[in-house]
N, C-alpha and C positions, 0 to 999 in steps of 0.2 A: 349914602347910596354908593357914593365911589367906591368908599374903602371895604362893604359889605364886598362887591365887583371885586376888586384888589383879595380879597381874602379867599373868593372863593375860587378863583382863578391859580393862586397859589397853590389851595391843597388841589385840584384838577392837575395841574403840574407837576405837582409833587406825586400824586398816584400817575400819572403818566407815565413820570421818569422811573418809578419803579419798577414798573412793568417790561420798560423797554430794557431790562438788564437783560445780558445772555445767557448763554445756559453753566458758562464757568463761573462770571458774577455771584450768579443767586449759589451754586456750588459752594465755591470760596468764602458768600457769605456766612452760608450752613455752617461750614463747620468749624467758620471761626468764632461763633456764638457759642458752638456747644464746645468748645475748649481750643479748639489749636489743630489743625493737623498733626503736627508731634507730639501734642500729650496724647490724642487721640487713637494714636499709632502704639503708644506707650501703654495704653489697654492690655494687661492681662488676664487680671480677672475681676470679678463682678457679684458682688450679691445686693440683693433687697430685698427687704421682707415688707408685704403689703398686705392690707386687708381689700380682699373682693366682695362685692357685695352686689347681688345677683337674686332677684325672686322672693327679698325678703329673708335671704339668707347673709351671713358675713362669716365670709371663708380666710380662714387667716391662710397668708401661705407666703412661699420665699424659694426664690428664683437664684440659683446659683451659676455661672459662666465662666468657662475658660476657654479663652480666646481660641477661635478655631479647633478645639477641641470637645468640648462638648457642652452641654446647656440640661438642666436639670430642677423642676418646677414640684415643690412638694406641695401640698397642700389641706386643708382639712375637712372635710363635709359629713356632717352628721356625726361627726364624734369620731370619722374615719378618715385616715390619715390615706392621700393616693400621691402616687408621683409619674409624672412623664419625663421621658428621656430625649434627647437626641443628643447623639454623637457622630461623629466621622465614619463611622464603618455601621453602625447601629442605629437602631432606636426601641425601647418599649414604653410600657403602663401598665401602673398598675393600680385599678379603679375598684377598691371595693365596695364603695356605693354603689356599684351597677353591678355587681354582682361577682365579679370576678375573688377568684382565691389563690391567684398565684401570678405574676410578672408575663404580661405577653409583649410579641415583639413587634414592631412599628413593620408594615409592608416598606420593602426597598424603596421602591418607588416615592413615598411618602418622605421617607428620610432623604433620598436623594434632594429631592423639593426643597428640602429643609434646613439644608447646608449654608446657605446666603445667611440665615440669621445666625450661623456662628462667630460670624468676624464682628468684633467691638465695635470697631474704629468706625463701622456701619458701610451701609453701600455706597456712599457719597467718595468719600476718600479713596483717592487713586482709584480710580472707577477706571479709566482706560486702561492699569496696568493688570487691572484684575478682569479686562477682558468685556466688561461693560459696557453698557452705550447709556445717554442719560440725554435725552430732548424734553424741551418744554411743550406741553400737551393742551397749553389754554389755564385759565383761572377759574377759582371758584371760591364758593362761601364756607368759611367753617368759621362757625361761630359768632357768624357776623360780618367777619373781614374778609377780606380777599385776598387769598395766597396762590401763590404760583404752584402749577400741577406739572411737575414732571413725571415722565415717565422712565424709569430703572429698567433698563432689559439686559439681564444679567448674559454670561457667557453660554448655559448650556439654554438658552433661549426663552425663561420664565422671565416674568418682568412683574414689578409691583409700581405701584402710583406713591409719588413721595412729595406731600404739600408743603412750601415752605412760606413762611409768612416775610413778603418781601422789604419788611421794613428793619424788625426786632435780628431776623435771619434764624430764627429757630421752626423746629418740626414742629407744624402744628398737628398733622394728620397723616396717617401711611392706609393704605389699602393692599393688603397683600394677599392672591392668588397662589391656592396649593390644594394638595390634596389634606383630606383629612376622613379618615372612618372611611376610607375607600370611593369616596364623592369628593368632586371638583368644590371647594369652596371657596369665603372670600371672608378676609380677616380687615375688618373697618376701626381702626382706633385715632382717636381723636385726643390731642395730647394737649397739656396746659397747667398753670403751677410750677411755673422752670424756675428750680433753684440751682445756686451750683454747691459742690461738694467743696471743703475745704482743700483740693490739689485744686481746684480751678476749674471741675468738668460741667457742665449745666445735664441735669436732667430733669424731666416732667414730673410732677411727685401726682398727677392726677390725669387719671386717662381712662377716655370711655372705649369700650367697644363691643362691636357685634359681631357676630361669626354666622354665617349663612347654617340654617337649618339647627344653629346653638339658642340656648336656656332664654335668648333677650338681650338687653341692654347688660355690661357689667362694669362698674365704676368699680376701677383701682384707685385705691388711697396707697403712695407708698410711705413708708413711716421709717425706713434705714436703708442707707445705702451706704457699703463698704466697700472699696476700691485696691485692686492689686494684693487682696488677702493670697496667702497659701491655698490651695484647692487641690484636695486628693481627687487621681484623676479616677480611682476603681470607684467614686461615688456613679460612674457613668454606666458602668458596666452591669447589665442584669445579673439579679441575684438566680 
């Protein structure tokens, strides 16, 4: 009876103390799980190829990055190949499952929005110097466990939610706020499967998410991730 007492007083303890970390702790935890603030930094570029799988469909598709410079997601449905853009001064799509027959361009507005997911390194890292604020917002459930919810409000005053699981110190879950298709949405992905790459970065190779007013549920399986490859940058630029 004691030591049942003794055992469960320890893990009470032990989520206590977790919780009581500050908002640089859980930070610093972040991102030394997902590799290092200096390899982190060290990000220039990014690919993975993943399979989506959405409505009974399985969209192969692959997401190319360059750091602060642009982000580029092709992918395939119904035998047709689309691709979204966002870059630094731009953005288009080009969807011809929906019908489209030529590259349109992303509203400003939208690609302004859009600019925070350009940096690798991620919102965490040097958040003050990039003009950020970052407070803890309370706790919650993802997956079962309880992680810490902070909240990201970046410099021109958009903010997204960034859950970090206070023990392991990786992303379990981001919720981000933006426009999209000309309506206010909200991007919910839930992250899990962390391996790391051979330089020593950790990423999620499984991640669900939902998009306000999107297709549903869509489970990404990623299946390659290449780091610091060459990246033309006219891949950005509409044709």
């Amino acid at each position: 009876m004691k030591k049942s007492f003794l055992f469960a007083a320890l893990a009470l303890t032990m989520s206590v103390g977790a919780f009581a970390q500050t908002v640089d702790e859980i930070v610093q935890k972040n991102i030394a799980a997902l590799g290092g603030k200096e390899k982190l930094n060290s990000l220039k570029s990014f690919k993975m190829d993943a399979n989506i799988s959405v409505q009974g469909m399985d969209l192969p598709s692959t997401i190319v990055q360059l750091n602060n410079v642009g982000m580029r997601s092709d992918f395939t449905v119904q035998g047709m190949k689309g691709t979204q853009v966002i870059a630094k001064s731009e953005g288009w799509s080009f969807m011809p499952f929906m019908g489209q027959d030529k590259p349109v361009a992303s509203p400003a507005d939208e690609v302004k929005q859009s600019q925070s997911s350009l940096d690798l390194a991620g919102p965490l890292v040097d958040y003050a110097k990039k003009g950020s604020k970052v407070e803890i917002s309370g706790k919650e459930q993802v997956d079962g466990k309880e992680a810490v919810k902070l909240k990201v409000i970046f410099a021109d005053g958009s903010n997204m939610d960034y859950y970090v699981d206070p023990i392991t110190g990786f992303t379990v879950k981001t919720v981000i706020r933006r426009k999209m298709n000309g309506q206010q949405a909200e991007i919910s992905t839930v992250m899990s499967d962390y391996k790391k790459t051979d330089e020593g970065y950790a990423f999620p190779y499984t991640m669900n998410q939902n998009v306000t007013g999107g297709p549903g549920l869509m489970v990404i399986k990623v299946t390659k991730i290449e780091i610091n490859q060459p990246v033309d940058e006219s891949i950005f630029e509409m044709p």
